[in-house]
Every structure is written in C-alpha cells, then in structure tokens.
C-alpha positions in Angstrom: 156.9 90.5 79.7 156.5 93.1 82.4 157.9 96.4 81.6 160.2 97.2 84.8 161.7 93.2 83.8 161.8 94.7 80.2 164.0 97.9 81.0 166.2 95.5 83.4 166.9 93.2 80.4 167.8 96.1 77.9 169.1 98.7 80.1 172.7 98.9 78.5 171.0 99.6 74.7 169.1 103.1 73.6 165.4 103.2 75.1 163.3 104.9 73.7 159.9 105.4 75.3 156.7 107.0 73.7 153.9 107.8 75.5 150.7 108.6 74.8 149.0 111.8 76.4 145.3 111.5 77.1 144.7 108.8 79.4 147.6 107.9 79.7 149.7 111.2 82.0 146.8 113.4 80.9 143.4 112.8 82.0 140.8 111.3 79.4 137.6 113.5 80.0 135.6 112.4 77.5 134.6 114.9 74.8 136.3 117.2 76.7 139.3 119.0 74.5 139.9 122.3 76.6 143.1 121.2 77.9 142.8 124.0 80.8 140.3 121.7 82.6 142.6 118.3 82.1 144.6 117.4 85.4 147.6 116.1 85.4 148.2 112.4 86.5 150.9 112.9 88.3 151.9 109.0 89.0 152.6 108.4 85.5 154.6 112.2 85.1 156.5 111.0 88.4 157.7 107.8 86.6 158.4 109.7 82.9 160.9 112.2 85.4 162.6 109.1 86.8 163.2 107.3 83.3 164.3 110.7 81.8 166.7 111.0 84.4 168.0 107.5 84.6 168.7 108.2 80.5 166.0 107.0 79.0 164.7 109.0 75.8 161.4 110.2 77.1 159.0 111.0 73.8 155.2 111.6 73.5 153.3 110.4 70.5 149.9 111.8 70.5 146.9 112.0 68.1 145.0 115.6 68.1 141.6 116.2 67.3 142.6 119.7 65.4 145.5 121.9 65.1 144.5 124.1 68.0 144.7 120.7 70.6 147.8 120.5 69.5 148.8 123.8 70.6 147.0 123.7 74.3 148.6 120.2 74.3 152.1 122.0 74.6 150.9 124.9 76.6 149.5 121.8 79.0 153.2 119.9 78.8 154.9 123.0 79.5 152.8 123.5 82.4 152.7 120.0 84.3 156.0 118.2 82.4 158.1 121.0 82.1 161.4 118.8 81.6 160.3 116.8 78.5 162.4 118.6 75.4 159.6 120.5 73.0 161.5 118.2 69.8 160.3 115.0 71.6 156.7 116.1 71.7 155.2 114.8 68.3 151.5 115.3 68.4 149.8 114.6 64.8 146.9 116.2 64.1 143.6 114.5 62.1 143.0 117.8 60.7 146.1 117.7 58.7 145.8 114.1 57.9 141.7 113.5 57.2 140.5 110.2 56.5 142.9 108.6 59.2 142.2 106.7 61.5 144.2 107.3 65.0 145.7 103.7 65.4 146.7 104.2 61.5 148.8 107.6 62.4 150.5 106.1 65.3 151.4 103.0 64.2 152.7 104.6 60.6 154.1 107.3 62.5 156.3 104.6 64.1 156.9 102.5 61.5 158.4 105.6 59.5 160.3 107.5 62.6 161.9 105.3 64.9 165.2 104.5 65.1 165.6 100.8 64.9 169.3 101.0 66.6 167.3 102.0 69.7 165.0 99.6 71.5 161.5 101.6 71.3 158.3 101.1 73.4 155.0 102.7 73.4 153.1 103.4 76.2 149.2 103.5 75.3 146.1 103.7 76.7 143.8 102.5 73.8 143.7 98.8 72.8 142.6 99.3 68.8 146.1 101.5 68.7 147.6 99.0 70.6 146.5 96.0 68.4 147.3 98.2 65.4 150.9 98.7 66.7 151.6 95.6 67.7 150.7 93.7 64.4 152.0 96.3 62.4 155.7 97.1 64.1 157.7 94.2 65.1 160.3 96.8 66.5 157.8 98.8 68.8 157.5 96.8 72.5 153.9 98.2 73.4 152.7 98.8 77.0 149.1 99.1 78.3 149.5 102.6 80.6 148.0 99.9 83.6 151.3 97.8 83.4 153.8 100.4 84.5 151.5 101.8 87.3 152.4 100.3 90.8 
C-alpha cells in the first residue's frame, strides 16, 4: 500500500510516524559522523512540517554511533527541524547498548515503546532494519524513505 493511500485510509485514528535521520531527512555521507557538515534534505523536512501540522505525531527513531552523535544529532534537529518536540527525538546510542546490532535496537525499541492504540509507521532508509521491523512488529506499517518522496 502506498503511504499517502495509507494515511487516507486511517486518518481519523492516532498516527504515529517515526522517522529515521540519516538518509532518510539527514544526508548519509558515508563515514562521515560530524553532523556540522550533513545537509539537510529539505523535501522530506517539508513533508514531516505538513504531517505535524495536519496532527500527525511526528517522532524520529534513530541509531547513533556514540553518545556524542547523539548530542550533534539534536544540535543538527534544532537547527534544520526546529518544530519537532525534543521528547519525540529518541536516538539510541550502540555505545550504551554494545553488541547490538542497529536493526535489533530499532525494531525492539518498537516493539517495547509504541503505543498499540495508535496506528504507527516507520519511515526508513535501510532495508536489513526494514526486514528486521517488518518480520518482527506486526503493529509497525514500514516505509522505504523513496515511497513518500514525489
């Protein structure tokens, strides 16, 4: 199902959207963690603003390298998407979980976080997190970031 036909057929319930950051409304440079060099993409930040202000709960779910990425990762969100709310920003870092994998953090992140009286989807950019989520979260509706780009 396309995600624009998916929001029509459950726009009168709770969304819940998580995105992921790099590659997805951050650039992926790869190997390149000094988020003062990472341009925004703004196509993708233009659609988060008009899904947070047609209701929608606008999250980001993003795996850091170390605890300091996750620190420039909110200096970088204040910066270029000032109007997501700092308590929807949940950025796990490896350092504090070692031995993880990223699909494993996301998708147990979700399984352990959402809210299943809200409809929740993931926006993602990676296909091994996206597997993982989708086999291991029947209540997550997961989007490749290339499906809601026009």
């Amino acid at each position: 199902m396309k995600f624009n036909d998916f929001l029509l057929e459950n726009k009168d319930k709770i969304i819940d959207i998580y995105f992921d950051m790099d590659g997805v409304f951050a650039e992926y440079d790869i190997g390149n963690f000094d988020y003062s060099t990472i341009r925004p993409i703004k196509t993708v930040i233009n659609l988060m603003n008009n899904l947070y202000k047609d209701g929608l709960n606008i999250k980001v779910l993003s795996i850091c390298k170390n605890n300091k990425v996750v620190e420039e990762k909110y200096d970088w969100i204040e910066k270029y998407v000032p109007f997501l709310k700092k308590e929807n920003l949940i950025f796990i870092s490896k350092e504090e979980h070692p031995g993880y994998e990223s699909n494993e953090l996301k998708s147990n992140y979700l399984k352990d976080k959402i809210n299943k009286k809200h409809v929740t989807i993931l926006i993602d950019d990676d296909s091994s997190i996206i597997k993982k989520v989708c086999k291991e979260n029947e209540d997550v509706k997961v989007f490749h970031v290339s499906s809601i780009i026009e």
